[in-house]
N, C-alpha and C positions, 0 to 999 in steps of 0.2 A: 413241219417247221418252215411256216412260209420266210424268203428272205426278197424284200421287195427294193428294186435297183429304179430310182429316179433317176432322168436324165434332164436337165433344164439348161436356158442360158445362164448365163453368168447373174450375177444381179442382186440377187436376193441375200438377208443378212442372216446371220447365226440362228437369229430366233425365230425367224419366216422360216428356216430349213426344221427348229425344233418344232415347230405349231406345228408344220405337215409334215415330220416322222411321227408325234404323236397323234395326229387325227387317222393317218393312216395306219396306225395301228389298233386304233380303236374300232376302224373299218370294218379291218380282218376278224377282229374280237368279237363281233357282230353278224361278220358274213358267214365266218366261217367256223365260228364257235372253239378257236384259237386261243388258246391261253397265251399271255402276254411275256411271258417267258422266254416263251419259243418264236417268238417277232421278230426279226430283224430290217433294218432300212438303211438302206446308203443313198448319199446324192451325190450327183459327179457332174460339174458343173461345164457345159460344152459350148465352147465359142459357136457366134450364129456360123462364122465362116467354114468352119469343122460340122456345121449339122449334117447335114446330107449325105458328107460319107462315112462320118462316127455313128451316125444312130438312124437316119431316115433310111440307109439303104439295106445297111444289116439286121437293123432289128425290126422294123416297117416294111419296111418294100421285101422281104426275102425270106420275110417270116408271116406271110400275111395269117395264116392259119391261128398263130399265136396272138393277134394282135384284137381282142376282145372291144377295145374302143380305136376306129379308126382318125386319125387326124383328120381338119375340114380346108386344108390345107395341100397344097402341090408343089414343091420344092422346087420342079423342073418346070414351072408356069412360068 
């Protein structure tokens, strides 16, 4: 039961957030031979000024293991 947690800046509107819950679920449907049932997505919209310590450092930097696509990006540059 995959449940897939985006984290993005602010910005984007209702239907930008539906297009990529639906594409990414079509993803999984694909990759992983998931039925669409059992999908879930949430998006949690995080100010730039909160990145670094809401998401770059707990889920990026402290997880590197987990983190399958690395950002191209240096927070602390």
């Amino acid at each position: 039961m995959p449940h897939l947690i985006v984290k993005m800046l602010p910005g984007r509107s209702e239907e930008q957030k539906r297009k990529l819950a639906d594409a990414l679920t079509q993803a999984v449907i694909d990759s992983l031979n998931s039925q669409e049932k059992s999908i879930s997505v949430s998006i949690e919209d995080v100010a730039e000024d909160e990145w670094t310590q809401k998401v770059y450092i707990p889920d990026i930097q402290d997880k590197p293991a987990l983190v399958y696509k690395k950002p191209g990006y240096d927070p602390f540059a």
